[in-house]
TORPA-4810 file (N, C-alpha, C, O; in nm, 3 decimals):
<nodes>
NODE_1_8.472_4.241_4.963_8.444_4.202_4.828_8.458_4.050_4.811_8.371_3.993_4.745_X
NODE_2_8.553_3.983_4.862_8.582_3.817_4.881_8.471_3.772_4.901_8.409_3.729_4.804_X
NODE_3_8.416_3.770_5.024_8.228_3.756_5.116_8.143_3.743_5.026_8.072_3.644_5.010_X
NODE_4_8.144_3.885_4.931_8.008_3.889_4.842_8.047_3.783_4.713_7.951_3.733_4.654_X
NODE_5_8.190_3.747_4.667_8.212_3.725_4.615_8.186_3.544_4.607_8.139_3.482_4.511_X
NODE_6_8.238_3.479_4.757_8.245_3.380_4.801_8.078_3.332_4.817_8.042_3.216_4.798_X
NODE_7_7.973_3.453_4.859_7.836_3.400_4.881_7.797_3.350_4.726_7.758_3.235_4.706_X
NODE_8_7.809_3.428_4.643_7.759_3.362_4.503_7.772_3.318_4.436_7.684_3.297_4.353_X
NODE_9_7.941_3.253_4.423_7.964_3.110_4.428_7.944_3.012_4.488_7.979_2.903_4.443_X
NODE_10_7.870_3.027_4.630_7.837_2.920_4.713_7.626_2.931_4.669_7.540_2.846_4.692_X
NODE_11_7.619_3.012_4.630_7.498_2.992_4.565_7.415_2.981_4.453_7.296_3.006_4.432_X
NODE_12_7.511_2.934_4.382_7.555_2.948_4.232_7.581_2.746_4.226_7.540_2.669_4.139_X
NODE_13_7.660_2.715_4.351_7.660_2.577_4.361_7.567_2.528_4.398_7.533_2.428_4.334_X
NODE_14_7.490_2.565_4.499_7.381_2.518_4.553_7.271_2.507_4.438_7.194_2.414_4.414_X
NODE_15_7.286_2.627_4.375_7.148_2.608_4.243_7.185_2.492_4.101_7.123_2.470_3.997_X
NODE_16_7.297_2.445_4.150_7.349_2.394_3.999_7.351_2.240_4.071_7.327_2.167_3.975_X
NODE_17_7.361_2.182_4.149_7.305_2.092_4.278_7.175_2.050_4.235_7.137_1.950_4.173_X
NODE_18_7.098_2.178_4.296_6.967_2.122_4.300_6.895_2.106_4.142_6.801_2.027_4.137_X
NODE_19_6.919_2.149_4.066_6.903_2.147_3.877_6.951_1.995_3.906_6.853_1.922_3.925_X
NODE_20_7.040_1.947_3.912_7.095_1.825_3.916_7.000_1.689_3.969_6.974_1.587_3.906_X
NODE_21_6.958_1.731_4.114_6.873_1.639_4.166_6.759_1.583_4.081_6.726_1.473_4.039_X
NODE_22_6.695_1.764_4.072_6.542_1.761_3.982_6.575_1.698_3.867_6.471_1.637_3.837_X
NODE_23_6.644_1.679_3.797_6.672_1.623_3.676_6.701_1.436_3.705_6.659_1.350_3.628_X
NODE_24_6.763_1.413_3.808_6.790_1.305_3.877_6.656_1.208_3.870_6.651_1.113_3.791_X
NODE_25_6.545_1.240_3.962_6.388_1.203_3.934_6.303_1.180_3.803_6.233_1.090_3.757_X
NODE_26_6.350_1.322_3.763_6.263_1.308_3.622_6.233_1.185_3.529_6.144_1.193_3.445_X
NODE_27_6.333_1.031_3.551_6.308_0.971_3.487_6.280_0.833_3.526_6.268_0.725_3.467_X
NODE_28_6.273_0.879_3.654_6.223_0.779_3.721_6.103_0.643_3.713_5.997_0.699_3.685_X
NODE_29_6.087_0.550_3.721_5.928_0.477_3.705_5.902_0.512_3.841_5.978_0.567_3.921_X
NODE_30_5.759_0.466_3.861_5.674_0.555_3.955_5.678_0.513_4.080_5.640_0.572_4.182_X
NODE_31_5.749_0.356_4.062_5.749_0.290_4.183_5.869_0.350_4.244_5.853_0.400_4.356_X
NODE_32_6.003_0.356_4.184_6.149_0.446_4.215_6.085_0.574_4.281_6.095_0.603_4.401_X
NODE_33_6.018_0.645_4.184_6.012_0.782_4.280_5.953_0.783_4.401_6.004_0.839_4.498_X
NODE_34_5.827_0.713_4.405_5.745_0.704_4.560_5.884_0.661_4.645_5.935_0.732_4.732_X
NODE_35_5.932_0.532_4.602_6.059_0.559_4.725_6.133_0.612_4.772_6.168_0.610_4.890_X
NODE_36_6.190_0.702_4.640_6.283_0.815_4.682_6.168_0.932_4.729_6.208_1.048_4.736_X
NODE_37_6.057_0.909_4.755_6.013_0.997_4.839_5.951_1.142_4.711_5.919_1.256_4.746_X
NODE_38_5.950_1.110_4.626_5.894_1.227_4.555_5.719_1.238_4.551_5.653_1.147_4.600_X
NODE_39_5.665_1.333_4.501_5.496_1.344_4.543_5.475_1.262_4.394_5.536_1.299_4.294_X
NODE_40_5.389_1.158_4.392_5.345_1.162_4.237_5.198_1.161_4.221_5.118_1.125_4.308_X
NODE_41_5.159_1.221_4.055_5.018_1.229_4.051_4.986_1.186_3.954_5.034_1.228_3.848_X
NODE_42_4.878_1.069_3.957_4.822_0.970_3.854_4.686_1.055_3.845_4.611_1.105_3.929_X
NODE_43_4.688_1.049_3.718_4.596_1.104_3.646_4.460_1.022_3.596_4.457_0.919_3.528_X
NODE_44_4.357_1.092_3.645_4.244_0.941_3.630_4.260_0.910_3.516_4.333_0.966_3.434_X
NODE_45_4.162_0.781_3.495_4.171_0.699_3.350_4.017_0.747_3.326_3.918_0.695_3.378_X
NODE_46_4.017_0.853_3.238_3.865_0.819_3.184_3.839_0.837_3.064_3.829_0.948_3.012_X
NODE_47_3.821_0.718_3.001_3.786_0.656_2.840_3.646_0.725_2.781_3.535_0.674_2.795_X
NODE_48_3.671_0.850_2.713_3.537_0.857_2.640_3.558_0.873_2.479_3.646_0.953_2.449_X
NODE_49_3.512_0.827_2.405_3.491_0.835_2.313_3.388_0.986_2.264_3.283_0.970_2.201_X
NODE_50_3.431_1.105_2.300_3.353_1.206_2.253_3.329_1.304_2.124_3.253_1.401_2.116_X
NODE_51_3.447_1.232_1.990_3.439_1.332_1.925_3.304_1.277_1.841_3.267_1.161_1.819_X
NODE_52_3.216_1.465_1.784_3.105_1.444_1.694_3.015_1.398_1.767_2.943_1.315_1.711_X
NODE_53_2.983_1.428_1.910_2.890_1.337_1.999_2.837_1.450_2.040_2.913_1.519_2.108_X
NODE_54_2.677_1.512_2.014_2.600_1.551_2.056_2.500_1.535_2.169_2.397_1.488_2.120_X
NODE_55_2.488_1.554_2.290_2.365_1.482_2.393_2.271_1.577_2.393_2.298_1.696_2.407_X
NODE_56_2.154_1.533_2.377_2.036_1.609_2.395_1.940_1.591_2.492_1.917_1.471_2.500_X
NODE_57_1.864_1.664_2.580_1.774_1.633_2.636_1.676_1.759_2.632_1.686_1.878_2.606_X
NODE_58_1.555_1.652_2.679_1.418_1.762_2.695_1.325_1.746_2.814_1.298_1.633_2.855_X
NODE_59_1.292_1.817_2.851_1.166_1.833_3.023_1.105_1.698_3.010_1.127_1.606_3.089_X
NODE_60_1.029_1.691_2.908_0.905_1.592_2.907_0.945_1.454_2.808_0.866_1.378_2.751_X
NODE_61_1.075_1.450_2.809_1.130_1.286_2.779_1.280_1.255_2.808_1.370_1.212_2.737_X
NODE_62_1.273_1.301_2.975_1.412_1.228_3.077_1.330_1.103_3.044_1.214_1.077_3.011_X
NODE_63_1.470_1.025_3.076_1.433_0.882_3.110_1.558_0.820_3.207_1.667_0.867_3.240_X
NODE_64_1.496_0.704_3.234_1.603_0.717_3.380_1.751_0.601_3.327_1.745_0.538_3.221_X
NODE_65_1.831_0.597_3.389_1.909_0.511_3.364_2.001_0.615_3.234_1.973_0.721_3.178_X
NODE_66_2.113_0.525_3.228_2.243_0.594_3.167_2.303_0.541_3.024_2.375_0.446_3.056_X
NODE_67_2.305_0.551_2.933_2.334_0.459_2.867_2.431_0.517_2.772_2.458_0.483_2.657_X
NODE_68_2.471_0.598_2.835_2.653_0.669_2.738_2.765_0.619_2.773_2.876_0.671_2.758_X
NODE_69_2.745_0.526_2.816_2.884_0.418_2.806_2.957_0.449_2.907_3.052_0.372_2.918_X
NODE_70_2.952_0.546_3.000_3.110_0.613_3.067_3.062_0.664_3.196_2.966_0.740_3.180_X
NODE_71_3.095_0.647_3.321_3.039_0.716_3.441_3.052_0.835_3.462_2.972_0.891_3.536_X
NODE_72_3.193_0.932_3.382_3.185_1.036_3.409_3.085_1.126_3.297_3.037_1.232_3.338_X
NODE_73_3.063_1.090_3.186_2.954_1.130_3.103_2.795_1.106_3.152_2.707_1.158_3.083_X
NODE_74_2.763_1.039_3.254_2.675_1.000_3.318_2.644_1.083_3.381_2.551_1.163_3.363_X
NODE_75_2.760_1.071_3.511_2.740_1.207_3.581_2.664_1.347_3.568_2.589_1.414_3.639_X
NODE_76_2.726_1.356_3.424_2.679_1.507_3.382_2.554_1.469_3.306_2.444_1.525_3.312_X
NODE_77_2.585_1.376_3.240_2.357_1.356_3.211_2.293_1.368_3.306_2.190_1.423_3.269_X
NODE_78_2.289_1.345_3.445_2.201_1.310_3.566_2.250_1.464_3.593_2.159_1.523_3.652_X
NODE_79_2.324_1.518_3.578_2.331_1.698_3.652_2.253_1.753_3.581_2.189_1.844_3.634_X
NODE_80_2.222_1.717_3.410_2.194_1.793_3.314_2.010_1.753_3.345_1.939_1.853_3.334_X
NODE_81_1.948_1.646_3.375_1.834_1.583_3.405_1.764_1.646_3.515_1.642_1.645_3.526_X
NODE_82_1.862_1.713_3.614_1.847_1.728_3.753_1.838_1.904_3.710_1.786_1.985_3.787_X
NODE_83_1.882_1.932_3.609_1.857_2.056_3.606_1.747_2.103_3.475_1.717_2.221_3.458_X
NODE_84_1.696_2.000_3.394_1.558_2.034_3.372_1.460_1.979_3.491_1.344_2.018_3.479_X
NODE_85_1.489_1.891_3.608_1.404_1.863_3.671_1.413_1.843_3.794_1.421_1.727_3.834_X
NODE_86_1.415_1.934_3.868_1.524_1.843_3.995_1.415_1.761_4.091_1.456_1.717_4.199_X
NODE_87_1.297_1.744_4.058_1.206_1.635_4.148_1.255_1.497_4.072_1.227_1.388_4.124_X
NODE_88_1.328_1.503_3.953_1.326_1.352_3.882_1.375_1.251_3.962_1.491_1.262_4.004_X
NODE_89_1.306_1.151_3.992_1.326_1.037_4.074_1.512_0.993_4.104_1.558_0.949_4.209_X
NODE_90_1.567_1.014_4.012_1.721_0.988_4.054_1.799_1.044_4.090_1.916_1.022_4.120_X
NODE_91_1.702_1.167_4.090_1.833_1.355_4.092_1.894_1.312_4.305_1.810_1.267_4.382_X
NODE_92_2.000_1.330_4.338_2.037_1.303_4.477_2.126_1.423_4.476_2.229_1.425_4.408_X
NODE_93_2.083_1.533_4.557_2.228_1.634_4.646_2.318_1.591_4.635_2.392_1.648_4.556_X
NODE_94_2.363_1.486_4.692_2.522_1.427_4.693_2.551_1.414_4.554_2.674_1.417_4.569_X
NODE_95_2.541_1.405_4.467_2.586_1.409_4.367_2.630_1.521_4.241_2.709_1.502_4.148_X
NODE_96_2.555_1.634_4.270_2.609_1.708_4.247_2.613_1.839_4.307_2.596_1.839_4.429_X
NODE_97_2.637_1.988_4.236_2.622_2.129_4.326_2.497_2.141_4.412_2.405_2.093_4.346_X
NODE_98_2.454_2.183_4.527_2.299_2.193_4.538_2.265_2.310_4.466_2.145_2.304_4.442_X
NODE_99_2.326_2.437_4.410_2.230_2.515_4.302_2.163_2.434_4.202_2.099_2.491_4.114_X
NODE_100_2.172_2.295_4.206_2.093_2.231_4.080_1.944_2.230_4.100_1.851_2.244_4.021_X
NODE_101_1.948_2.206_4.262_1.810_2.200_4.341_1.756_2.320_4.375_1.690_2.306_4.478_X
NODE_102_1.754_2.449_4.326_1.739_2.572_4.347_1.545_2.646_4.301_1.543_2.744_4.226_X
NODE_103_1.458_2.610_4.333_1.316_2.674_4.278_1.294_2.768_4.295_1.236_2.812_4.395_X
NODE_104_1.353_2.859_4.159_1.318_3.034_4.180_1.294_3.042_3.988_1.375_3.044_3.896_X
NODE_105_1.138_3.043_3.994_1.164_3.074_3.881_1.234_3.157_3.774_1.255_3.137_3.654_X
NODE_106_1.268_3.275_3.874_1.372_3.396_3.799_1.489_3.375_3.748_1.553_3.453_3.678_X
NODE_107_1.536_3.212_3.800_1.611_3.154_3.738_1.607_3.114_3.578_1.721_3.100_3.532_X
NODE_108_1.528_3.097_3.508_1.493_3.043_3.408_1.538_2.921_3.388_1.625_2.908_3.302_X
NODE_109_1.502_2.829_3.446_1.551_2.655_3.399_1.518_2.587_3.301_1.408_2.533_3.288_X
NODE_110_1.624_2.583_3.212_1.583_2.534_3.079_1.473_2.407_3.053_1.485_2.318_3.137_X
NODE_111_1.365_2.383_2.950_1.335_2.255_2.962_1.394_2.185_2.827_1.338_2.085_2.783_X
NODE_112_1.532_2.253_2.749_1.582_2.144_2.603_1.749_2.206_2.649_1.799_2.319_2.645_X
NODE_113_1.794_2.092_2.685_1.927_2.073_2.702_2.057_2.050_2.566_2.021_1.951_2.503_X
NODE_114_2.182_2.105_2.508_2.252_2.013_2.467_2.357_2.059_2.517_2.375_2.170_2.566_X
NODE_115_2.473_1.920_2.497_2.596_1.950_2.501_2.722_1.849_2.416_2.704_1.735_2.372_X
NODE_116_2.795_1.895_2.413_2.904_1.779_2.350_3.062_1.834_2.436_3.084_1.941_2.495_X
NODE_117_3.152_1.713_2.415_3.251_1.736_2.527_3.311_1.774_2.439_3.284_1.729_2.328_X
NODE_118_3.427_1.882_2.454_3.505_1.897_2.343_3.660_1.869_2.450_3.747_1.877_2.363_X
NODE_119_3.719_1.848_2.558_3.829_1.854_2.601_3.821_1.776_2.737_3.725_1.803_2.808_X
NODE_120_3.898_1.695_2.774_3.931_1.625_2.899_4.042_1.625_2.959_4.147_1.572_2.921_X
NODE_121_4.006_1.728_3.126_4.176_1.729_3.180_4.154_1.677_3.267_4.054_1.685_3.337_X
NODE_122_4.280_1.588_3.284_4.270_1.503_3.474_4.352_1.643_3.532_4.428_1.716_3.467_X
NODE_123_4.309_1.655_3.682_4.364_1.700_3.768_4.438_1.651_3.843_4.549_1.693_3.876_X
NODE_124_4.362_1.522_3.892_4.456_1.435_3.987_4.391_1.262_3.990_4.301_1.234_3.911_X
NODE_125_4.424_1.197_4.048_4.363_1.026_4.065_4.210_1.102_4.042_4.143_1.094_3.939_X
NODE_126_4.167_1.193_4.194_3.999_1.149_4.188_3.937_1.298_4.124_3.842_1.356_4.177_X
NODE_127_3.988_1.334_4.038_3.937_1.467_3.972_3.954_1.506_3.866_4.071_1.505_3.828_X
NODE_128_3.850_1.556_3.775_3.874_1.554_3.628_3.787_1.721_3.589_3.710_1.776_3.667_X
NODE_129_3.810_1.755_3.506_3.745_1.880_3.441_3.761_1.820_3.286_3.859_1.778_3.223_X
NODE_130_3.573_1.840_3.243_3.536_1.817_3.140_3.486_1.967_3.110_3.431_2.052_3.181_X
NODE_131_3.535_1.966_2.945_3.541_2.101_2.852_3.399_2.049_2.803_3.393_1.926_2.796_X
NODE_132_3.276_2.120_2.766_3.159_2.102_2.693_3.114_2.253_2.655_3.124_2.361_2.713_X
NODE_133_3.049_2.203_2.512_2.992_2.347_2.458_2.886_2.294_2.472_2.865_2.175_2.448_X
NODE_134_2.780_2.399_2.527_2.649_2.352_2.530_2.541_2.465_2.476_2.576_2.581_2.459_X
NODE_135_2.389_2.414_2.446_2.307_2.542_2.447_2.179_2.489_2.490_2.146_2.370_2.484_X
NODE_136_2.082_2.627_2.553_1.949_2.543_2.613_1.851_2.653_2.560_1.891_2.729_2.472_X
NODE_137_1.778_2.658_2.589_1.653_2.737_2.576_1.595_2.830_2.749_1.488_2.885_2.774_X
NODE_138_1.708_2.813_2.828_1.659_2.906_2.950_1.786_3.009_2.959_1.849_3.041_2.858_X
NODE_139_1.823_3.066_3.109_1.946_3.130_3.180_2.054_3.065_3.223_2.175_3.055_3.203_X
NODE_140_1.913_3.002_3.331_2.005_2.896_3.428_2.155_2.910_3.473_2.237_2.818_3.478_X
NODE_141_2.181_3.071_3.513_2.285_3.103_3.584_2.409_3.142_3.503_2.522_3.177_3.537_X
NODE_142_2.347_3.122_3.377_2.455_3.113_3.228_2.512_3.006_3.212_2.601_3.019_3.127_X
NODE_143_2.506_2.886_3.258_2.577_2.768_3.278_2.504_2.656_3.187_2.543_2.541_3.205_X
NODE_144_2.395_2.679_3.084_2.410_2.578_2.995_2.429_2.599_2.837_2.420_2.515_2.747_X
NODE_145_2.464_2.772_2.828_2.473_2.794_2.703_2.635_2.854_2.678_2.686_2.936_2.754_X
NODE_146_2.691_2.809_2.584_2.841_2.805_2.584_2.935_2.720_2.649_2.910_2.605_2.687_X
NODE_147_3.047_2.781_2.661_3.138_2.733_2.734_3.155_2.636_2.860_3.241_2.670_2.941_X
NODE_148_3.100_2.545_2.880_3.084_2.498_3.046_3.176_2.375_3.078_3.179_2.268_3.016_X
NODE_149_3.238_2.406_3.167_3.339_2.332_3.270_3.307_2.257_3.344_3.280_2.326_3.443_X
NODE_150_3.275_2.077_3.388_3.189_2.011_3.445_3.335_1.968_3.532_3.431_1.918_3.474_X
NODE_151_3.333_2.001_3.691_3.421_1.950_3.729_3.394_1.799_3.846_3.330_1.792_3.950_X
NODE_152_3.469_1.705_3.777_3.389_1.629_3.858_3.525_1.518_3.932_3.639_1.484_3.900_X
NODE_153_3.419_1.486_4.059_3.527_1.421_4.198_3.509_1.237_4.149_3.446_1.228_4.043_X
NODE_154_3.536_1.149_4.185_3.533_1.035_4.197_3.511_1.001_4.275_3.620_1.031_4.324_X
NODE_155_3.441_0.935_4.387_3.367_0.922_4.549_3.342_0.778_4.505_3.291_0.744_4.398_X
NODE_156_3.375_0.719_4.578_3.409_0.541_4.611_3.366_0.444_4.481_3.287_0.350_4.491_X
NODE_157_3.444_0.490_4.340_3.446_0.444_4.219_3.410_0.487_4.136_3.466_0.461_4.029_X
NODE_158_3.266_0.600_4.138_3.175_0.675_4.040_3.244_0.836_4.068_3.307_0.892_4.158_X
NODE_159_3.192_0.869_3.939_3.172_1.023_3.917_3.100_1.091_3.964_2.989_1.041_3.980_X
NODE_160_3.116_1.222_4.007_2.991_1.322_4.068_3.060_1.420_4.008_3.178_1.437_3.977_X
NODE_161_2.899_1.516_3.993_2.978_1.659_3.928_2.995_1.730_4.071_2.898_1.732_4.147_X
NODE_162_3.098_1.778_4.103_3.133_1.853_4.194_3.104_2.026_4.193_3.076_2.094_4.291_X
NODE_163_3.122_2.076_4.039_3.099_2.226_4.043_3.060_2.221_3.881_3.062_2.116_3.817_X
NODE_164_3.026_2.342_3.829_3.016_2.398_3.714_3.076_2.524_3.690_3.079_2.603_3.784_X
NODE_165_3.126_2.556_3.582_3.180_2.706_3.531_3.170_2.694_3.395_3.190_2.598_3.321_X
NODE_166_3.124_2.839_3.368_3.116_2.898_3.228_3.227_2.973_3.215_3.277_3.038_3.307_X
NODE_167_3.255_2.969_3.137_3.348_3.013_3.042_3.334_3.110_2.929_3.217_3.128_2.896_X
NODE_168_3.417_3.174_2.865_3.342_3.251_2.752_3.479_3.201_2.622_3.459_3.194_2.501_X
NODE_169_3.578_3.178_2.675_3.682_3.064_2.595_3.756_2.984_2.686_3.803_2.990_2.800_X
NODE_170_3.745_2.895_2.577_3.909_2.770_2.656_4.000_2.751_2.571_4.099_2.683_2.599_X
</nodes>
């Protein structure tokens, strides 16, 4: 009975220890913790100004070039461009999913796009998930009407959309 008794006070210390440490860090500046060796995660910086901001597009008046102020809002114009058109002169694979580049008409690919951002989460330095409600006039995999999740990477300064998800709430 001592043994069982003696283990959970010795583990009872150990947990009241380590509460101690974790609490120790917590208030660390960022330069302190990297030294003491803790993981830290900076959260990208990305400045948009989105509330009440509608984007629209249509088949037969893309135009090229970006002019929403923000690279990661860009991004997703040129995914959104690339998916009423994916021959449009700027659309590039590397930049976003290749289902964007997909020719099956059974797809239904919209030709009138909208969306507006309603939420911005960093994940980490080079990764962000943008919240957008959108609606189109095709299928397109269910991914431009409602709920859609634009997740996008940072690759040597710029934005790329990396994936898409629909949603049915957030």
């Amino acid at each position: 009975m001592k043994k069982i008794i003696s283990v959970f006070a010795l583990a009872a210390l150990i947990s009241a220890c380590s509460d101690n440490q974790e609490n120790s860090t917590e208030n660390l500046s960022t330069q302190e913790a990297l030294e003491s060796g803790e993981v830290v995660v900076v959260a990208p910086q990305i400045d948009i100004d989105f509330e009440n901001k509608q984007y629209s597009y249509t088949l037969n008046q893309i135009e090229t070039g970006c002019d929403k102020g923000n690279d990661a809002v860009c991004a997703i114009d040129l995914t959104l461009k690339c998916t009423l058109n994916p021959k449009f002169s700027e659309c590039d694979p590397k930049k976003m999913p290749k289902f964007v580049f997909m020719e099956d008409e059974s797809l239904g690919r919209p030709t009138e796009l909208t969306f507006e951002i309603l939420k911005i989460k960093p994940i980490d330095v080079n990764t962000a998930e943008i919240y957008t409600k959108g609606t189109c006039n095709g299928n397109w995999f269910g991914l431009c009407n409602g709920n859609i999740i634009y997740v996008l990477s940072n690759k040597s300064e710029n934005w790329v959309v990396k994936d898409i998800y629909a949603l049915q709430s957030f």
